[in-house]
C-alpha positions as CSV (number, residue, x, y, z in Angstrom):
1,X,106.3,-178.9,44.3
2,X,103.7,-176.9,42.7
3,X,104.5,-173.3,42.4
4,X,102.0,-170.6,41.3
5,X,104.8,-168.1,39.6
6,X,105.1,-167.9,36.4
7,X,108.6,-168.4,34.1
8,X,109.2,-165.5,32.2
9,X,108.6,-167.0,28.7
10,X,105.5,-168.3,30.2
11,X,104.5,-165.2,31.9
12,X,105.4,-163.2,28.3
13,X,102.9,-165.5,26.5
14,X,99.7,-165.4,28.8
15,X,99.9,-161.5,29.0
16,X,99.9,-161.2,25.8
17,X,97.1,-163.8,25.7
18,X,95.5,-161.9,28.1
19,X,96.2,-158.1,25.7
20,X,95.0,-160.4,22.7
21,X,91.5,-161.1,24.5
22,X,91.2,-157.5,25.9
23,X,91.5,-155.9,22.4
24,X,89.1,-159.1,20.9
25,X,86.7,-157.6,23.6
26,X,87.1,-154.6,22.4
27,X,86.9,-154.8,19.3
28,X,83.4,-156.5,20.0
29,X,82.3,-154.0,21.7
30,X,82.7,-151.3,19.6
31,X,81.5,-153.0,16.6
32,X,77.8,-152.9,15.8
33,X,75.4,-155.4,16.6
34,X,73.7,-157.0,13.5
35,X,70.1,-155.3,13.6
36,X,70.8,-153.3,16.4
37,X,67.6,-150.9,17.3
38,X,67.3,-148.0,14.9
39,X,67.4,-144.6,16.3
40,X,66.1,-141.1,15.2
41,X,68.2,-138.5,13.9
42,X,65.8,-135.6,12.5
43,X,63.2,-137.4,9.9
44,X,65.6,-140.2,9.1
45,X,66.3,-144.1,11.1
46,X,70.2,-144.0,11.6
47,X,71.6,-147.6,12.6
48,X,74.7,-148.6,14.3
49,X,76.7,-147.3,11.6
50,X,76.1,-144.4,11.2
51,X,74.1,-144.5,8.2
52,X,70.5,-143.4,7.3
53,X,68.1,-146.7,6.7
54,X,65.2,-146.4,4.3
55,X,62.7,-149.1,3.9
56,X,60.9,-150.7,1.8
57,X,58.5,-153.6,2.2
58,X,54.9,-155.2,3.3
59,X,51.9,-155.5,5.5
60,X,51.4,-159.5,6.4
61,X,48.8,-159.1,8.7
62,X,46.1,-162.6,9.6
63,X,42.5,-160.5,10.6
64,X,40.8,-164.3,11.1
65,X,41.1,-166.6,14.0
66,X,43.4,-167.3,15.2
67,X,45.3,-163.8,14.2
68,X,48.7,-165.2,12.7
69,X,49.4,-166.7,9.2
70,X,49.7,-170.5,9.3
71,X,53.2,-172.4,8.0
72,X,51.3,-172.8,4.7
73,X,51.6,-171.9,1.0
74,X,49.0,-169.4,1.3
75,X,50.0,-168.4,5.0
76,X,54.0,-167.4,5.6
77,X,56.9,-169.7,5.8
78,X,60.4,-169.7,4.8
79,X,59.9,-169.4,1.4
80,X,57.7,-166.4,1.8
81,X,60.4,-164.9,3.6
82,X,63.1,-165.7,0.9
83,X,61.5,-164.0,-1.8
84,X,61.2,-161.0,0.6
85,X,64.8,-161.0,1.0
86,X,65.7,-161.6,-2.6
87,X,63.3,-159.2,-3.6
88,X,65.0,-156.6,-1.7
89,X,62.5,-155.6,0.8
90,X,64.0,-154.8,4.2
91,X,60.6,-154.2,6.7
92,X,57.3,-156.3,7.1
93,X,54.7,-154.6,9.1
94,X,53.4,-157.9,10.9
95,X,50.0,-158.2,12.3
96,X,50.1,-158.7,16.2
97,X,46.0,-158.7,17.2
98,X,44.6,-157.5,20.6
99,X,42.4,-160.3,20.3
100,X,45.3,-162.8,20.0
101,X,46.9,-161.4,22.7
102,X,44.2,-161.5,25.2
103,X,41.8,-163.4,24.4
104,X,40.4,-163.6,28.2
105,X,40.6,-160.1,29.9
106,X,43.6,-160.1,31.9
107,X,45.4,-163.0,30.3
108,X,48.1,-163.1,27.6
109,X,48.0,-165.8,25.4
110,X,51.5,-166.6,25.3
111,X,51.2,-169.5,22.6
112,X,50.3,-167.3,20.4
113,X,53.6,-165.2,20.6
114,X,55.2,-168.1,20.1
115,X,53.3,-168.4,16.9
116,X,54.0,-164.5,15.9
117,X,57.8,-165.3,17.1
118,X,57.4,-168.2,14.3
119,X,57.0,-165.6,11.1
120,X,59.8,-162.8,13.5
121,X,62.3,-165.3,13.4
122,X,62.0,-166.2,9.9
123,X,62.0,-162.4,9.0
124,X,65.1,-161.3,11.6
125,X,66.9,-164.6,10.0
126,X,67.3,-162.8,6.8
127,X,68.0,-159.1,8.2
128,X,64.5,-158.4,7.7
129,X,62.7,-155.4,9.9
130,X,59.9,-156.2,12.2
131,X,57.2,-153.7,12.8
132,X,54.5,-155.5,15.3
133,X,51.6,-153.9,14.3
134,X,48.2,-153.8,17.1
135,X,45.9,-153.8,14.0
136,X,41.8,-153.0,14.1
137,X,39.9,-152.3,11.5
138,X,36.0,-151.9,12.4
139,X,36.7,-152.7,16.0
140,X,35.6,-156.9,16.4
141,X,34.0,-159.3,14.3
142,X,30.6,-158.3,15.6
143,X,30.5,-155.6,13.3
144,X,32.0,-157.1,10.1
145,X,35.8,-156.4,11.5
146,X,38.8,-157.2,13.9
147,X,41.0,-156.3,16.5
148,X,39.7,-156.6,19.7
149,X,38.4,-159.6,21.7
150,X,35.0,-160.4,22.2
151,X,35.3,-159.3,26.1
152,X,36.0,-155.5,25.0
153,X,32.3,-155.1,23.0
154,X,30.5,-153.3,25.8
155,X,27.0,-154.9,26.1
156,X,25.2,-151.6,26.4
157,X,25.6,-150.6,22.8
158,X,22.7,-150.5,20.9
159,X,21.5,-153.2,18.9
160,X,24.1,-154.1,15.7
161,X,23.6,-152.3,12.4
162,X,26.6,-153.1,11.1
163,X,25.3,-154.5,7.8
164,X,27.3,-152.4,4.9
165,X,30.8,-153.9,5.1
166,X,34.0,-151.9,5.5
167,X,34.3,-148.7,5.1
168,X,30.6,-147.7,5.2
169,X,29.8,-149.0,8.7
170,X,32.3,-146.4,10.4
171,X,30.6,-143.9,8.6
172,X,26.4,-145.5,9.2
173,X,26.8,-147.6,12.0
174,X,25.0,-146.1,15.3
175,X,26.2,-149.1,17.3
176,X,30.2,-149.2,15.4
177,X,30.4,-145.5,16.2
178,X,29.2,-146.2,19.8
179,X,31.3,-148.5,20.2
180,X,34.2,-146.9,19.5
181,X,33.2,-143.8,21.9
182,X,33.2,-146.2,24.7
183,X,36.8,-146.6,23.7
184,X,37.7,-143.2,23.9
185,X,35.6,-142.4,26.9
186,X,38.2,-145.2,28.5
187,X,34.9,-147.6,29.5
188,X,35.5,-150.2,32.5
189,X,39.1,-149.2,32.1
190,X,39.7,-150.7,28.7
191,X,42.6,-148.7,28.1
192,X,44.5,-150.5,31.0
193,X,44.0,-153.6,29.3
194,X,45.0,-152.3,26.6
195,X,48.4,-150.6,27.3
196,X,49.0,-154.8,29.8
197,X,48.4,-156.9,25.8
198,X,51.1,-153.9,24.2
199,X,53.8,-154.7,27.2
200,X,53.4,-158.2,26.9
201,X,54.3,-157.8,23.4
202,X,56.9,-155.3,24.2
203,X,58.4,-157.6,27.0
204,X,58.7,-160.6,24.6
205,X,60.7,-159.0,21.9
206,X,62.5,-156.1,23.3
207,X,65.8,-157.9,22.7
208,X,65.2,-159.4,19.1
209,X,67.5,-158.4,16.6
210,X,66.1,-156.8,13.5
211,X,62.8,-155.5,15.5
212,X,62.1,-151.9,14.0
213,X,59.3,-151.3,17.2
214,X,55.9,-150.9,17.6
215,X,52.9,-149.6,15.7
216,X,50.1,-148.9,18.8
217,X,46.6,-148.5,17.3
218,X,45.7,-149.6,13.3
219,X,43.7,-146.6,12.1
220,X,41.9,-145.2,14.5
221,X,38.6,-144.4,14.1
222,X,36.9,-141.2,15.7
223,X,33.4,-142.8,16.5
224,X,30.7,-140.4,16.5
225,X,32.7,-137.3,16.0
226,X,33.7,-138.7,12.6
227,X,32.4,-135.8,10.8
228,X,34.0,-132.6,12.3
229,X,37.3,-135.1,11.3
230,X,36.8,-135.3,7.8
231,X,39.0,-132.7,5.7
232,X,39.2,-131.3,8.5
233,X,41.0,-130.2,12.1
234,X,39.2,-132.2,15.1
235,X,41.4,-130.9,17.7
236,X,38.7,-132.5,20.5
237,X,39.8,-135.9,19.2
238,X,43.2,-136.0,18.2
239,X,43.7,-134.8,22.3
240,X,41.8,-137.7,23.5
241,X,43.9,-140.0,20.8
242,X,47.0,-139.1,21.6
243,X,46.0,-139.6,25.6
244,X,45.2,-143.2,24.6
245,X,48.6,-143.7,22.3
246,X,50.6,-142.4,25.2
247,X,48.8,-144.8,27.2
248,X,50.1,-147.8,24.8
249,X,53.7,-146.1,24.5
250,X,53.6,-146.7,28.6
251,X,53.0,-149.8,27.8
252,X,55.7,-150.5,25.8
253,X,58.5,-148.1,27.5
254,X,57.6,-150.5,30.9
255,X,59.4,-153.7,29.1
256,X,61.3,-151.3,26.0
257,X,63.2,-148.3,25.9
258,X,64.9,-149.0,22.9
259,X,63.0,-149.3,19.7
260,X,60.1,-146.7,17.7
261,X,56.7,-146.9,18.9
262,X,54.5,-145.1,16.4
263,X,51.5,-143.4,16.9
264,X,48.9,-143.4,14.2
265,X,46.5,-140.1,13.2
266,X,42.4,-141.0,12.8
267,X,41.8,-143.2,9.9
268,X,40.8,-139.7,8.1
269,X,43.7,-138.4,7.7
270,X,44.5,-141.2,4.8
271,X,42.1,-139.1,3.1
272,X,44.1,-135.9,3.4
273,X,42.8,-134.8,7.3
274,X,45.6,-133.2,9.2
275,X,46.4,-134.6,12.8
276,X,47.2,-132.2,15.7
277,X,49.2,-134.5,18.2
278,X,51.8,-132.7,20.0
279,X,55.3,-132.8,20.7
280,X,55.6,-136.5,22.2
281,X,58.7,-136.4,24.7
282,X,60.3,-140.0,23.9
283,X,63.4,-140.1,21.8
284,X,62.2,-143.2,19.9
285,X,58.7,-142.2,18.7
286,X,57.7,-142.6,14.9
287,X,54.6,-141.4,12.9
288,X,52.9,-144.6,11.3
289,X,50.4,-143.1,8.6
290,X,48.9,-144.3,5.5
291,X,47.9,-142.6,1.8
292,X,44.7,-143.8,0.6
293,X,41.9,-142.1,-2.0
294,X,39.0,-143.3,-3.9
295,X,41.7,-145.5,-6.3
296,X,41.8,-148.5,-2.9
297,X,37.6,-148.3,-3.6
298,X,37.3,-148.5,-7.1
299,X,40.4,-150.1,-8.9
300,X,39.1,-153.9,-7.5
301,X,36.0,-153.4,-9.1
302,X,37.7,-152.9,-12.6
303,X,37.0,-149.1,-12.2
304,X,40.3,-146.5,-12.9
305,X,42.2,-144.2,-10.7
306,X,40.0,-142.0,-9.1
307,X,40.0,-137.9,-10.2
308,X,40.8,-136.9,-6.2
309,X,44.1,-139.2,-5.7
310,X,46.4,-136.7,-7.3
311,X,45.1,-134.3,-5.3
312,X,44.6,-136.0,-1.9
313,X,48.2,-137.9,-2.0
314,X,50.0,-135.3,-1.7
315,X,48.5,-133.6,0.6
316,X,48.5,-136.3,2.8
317,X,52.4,-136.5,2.0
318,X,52.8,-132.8,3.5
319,X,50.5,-133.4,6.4
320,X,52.4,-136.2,7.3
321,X,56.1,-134.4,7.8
322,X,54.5,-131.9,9.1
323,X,53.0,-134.0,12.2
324,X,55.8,-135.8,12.4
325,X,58.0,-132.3,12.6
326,X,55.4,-131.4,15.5
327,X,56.1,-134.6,17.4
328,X,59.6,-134.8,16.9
329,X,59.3,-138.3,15.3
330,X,60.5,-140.5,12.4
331,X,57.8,-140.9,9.2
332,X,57.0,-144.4,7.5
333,X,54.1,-144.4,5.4
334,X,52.7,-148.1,6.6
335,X,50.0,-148.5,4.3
336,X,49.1,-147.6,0.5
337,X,48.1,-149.4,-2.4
338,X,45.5,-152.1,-1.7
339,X,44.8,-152.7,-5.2
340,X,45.7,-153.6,-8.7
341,X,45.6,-149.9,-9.9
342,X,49.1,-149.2,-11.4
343,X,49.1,-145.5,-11.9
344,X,48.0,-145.1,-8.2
345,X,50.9,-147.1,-7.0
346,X,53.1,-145.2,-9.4
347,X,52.1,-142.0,-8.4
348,X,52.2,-142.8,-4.3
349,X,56.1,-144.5,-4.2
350,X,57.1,-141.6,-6.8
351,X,56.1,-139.3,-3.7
352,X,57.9,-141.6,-1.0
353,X,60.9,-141.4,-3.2
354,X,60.2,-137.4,-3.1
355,X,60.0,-137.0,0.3
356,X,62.6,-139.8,1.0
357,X,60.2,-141.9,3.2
358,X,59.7,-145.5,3.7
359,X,57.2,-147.6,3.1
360,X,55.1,-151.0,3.7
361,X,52.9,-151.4,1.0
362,X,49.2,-153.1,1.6
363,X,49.5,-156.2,1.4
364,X,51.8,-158.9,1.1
365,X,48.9,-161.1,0.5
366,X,45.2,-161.4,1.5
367,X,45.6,-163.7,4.3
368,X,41.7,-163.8,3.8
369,X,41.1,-160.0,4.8
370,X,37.6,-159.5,5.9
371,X,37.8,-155.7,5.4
372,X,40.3,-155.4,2.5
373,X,40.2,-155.4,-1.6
374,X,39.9,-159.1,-2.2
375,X,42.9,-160.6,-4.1
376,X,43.5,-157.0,-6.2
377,X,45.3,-156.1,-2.8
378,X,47.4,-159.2,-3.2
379,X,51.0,-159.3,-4.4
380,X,50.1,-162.6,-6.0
381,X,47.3,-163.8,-8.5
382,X,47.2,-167.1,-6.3
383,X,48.3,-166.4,-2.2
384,X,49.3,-170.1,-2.3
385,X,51.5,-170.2,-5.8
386,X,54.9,-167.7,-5.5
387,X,55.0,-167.9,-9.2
388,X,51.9,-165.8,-9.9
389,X,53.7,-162.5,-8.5
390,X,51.5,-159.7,-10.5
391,X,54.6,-158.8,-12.7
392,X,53.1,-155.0,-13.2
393,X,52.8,-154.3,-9.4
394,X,56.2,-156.2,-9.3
395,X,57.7,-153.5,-11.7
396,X,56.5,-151.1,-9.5
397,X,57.4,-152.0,-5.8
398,X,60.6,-154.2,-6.2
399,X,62.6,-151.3,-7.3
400,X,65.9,-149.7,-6.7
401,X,66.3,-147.7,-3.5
402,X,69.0,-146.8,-1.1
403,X,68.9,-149.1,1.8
404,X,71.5,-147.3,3.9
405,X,73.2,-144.4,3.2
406,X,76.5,-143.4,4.8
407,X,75.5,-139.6,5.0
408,X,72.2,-137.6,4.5
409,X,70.5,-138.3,1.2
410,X,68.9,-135.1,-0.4
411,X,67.6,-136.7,-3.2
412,X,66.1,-139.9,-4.4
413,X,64.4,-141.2,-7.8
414,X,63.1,-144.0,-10.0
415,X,61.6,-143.9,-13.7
416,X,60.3,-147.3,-13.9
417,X,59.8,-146.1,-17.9
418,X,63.4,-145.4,-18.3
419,X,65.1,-147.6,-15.6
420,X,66.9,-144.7,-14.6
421,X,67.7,-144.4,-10.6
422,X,69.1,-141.4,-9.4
423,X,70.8,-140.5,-5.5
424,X,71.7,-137.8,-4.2
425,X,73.7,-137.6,-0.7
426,X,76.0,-135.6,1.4
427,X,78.4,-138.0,3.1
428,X,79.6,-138.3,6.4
429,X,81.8,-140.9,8.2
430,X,80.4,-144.2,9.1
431,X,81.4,-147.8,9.8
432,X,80.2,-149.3,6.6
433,X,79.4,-148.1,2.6
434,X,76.3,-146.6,1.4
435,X,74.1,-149.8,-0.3
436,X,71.7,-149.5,-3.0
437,X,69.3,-152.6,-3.8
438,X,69.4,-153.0,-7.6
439,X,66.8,-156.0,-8.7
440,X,68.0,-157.9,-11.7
441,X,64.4,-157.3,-12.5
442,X,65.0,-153.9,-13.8
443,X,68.1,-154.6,-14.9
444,X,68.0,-158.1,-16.8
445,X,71.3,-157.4,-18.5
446,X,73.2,-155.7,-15.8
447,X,73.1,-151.8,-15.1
448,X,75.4,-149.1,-15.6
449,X,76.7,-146.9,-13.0
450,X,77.7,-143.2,-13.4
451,X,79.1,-142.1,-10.1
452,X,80.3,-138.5,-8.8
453,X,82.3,-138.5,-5.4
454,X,82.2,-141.6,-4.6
455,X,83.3,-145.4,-5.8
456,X,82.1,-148.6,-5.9
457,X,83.4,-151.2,-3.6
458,X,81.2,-154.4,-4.5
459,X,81.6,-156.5,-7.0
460,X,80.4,-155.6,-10.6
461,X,76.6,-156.0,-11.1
462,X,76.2,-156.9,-7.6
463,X,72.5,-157.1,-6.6
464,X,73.5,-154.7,-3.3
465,X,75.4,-151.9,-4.6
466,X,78.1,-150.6,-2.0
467,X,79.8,-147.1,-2.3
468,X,82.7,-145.6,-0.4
469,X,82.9,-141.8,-0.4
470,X,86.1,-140.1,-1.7
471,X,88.0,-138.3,0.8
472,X,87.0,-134.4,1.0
473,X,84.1,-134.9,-1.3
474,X,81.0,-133.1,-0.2
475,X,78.3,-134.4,-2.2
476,X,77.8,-138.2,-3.7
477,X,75.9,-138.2,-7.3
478,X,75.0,-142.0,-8.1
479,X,72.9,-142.8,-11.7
480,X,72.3,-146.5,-12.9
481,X,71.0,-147.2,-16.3
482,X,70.1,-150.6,-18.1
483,X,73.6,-152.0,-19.6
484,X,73.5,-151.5,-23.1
């Protein structure tokens, strides 16, 4: 006769089957999710555990037809994505095209987001961060540029006298500045198109691990009221931008609530412009901005560092936190570089390091930009050979940093001269250590680690450096040095 009571013994063992599985669950619960969304605590990212994230990595963005890099040598594939990894870079600000996306008005072209999903995957695989990135530059190919579809060129515009290449139309161009004012003005509802191609995107990746969020507009240009924005305030437009970037961040908060949209200032405040946006009320909103100066015009023509770039960087550095103080976001400096000039590059991740912000550096490779630098942009002598990595940019970019810090870092440095790194952080309680990415590139022989409040808790010469704070200790002083 089958009986549904249980012996004692047998009754002993499934509840404490049952008390095994509940604390399993538990334990599951409460521990965080591999590349869990980021949040915002003050200027910093904090992730699941607790711990302040910096970044460092890349722009890979395809400008050409069809808008994403092939599975090629000189396009992005897995090995592109291991020396990412092993390189230590942690983000790639990855090209996702208006164009691409809706190529007909009204209609998302969901192959290709299966072929952006090809280079996410490949990125998240490796605990890389994803920033999808709705880049423009000059508008559409019809005036020497790309971004948007050919359906979103208003016909009306006058005739094309786009003939001087990137930058000079925005600044020449009748018909590019028009254009770009029939934008703004919100022209047979272009904005509505708009914000649909950014919730697609949002809607297709709003789970995926290792997704950072969204950046909403590539450099913004002002059209016609270009001049009252150079060097200086043009309140008139940054209202009517930040309308249309709220627009977008609608778009994505529809399919998203999770990761950082960021908001981008006119293209002229690379130059040193300040941006007036105001206080943006979303609890995930970042401030994409980029450091440019006459160094990204001249250096690919052979030319040196231009005399305004240690003046204008800076200043762009302090416009930046305070905009992104104003709007209550998170900084990452998504673009700098785009060039072979080595003391400009010096001098712009000497300031990140300064200010403690992340950054993407321009470009992984050329991917055949229309509008960039040519192959002086390029990490790579050759896109299609790995092995031609420009060792002096190398030196520069692949560097030592803190990837996550278990506290609130106050201080961070690099003397690519010396080798000598330098950190500086008060520590707080969190589910995993501090980690520092040391490349054996700096340190062929090993490094040397002085250490104040803290102790190491990977194994020696490891390429990820992992610290555990000391109990009652207030403040954690790391210094690595080339092994003798």
């Amino acid at each position: 006769m089958r009986t549904t009571r249980m012996s004692a013994l047998g009754g002993a063992v499934r509840l404490g089957l049952l008390a095994l599985l509940l604390c399993l669950e538990t334990a599951a619960q409460a521990a965080p999710v591999a590349g869990a969304a980021l949040r915002r605590e003050g200027s910093f990212m904090v992730d699941a555990d607790n711990r302040v994230v910096l970044l460092h990595g890349v722009n890979a963005v395809w400008k050409l037809s069809p808008y994403y890099p092939p599975d090629t040598a000189a396009g992005f594939g897995a090995a592109d994505a291991d020396f990412l990894a092993t390189s230590g870079f942690n983000v790639v600000r990855l090209g996702v095209l208006f164009a691409g996306v809706m190529p007909q008005q009204g209609v998302v072209d969901q192959n290709y987001l299966d072929q952006i999903d090809r280079v996410v995957q490949l990125l998240a695989a490796r605990g890389i961060w994803v920033l999808l990135d709705f880049h423009q530059d000059q508008y559409n190919e019809k005036y020497q540029g790309e971004g948007f579809p050919a359906w979103a060129v208003d016909p009306g515009i006058l005739p094309d006298d786009a003939r001087y290449g990137f930058p000079l139309d925005e600044f020449l161009s009748l018909s590019l500045n028009g254009q770009y004012d029939k934008l703004w003005a919100d022209r047979n509802g272009i904005w509505s198109q708009y914000r649909a191609a950014v919730a697609a995107v949002a809607a297709r990746w709003s789970s995926q691990p290792y997704l950072l969020g969204y950046d909403l507009f590539n450099e913004p240009w002002p059209g016609a009221l270009w001049p009252t924005c150079f060097e200086v305030d043009c309140p008139a437009f940054d209202a009517t931008l930040e309308k249309f970037e709220k627009s977008a961040l609608a778009g994505v908060r529809s399919a998203d609530t999770a990761h950082f949209a960021f908001f981008e200032p006119q293209q002229l405040f690379d130059f040193g412009a300040p941006s007036r946006f105001g206080r943006i009320a979303d609890a995930a909103v970042g401030l994409s901005w980029h450091a440019y100066c006459s160094a990204e015009l001249l250096s690919p023509k052979g030319l040196p560092d231009g005399p305004d770039c240690p003046l204008i960087e800076p200043r762009t550095f302090h416009n930046a936190a305070a905009q992104a103080a104003e709007m209550g976001a998170v900084p990452l400096l998504t673009e700098f570089g785009a060039s072979d000039d080595v003391t400009d590059i010096t001098r712009v991740t000497r300031l990140a390091d300064q200010h403690l912000v992340g950054w993407t550096y321009w470009a992984y490779k050329t991917f055949g930009d229309p509008t960039g630098s040519g192959q002086a942009e390029s990490l790579f002598a050759n896109d299609g050979d790995l092995g031609t990595l420009k060792q002096a940019k190398a030196k520069l970019l692949i560097r030592p940093y803190a990837q996550a810090v278990a506290g609130i870092p106050t201080s961070m440095s690099f003397d690519p001269a010396s080798k000598l790194f330098t950190l500086v952080y008060t520590p707080r309680a969190a589910g995993a250590p501090t980690v520092v990415f040391v490349p054996s590139s700096q340190y062929p022989n090993g490094y040397s680690v002085s250490i104040a409040g803290a102790q190491v808790v990977s194994q020696p010469g490891a390429a990820l450096l992992e610290l555990a704070a000391q109990a009652g200790a207030t403040q954690v002083r790391l210094t690595l040095t080339p092994a003798p």
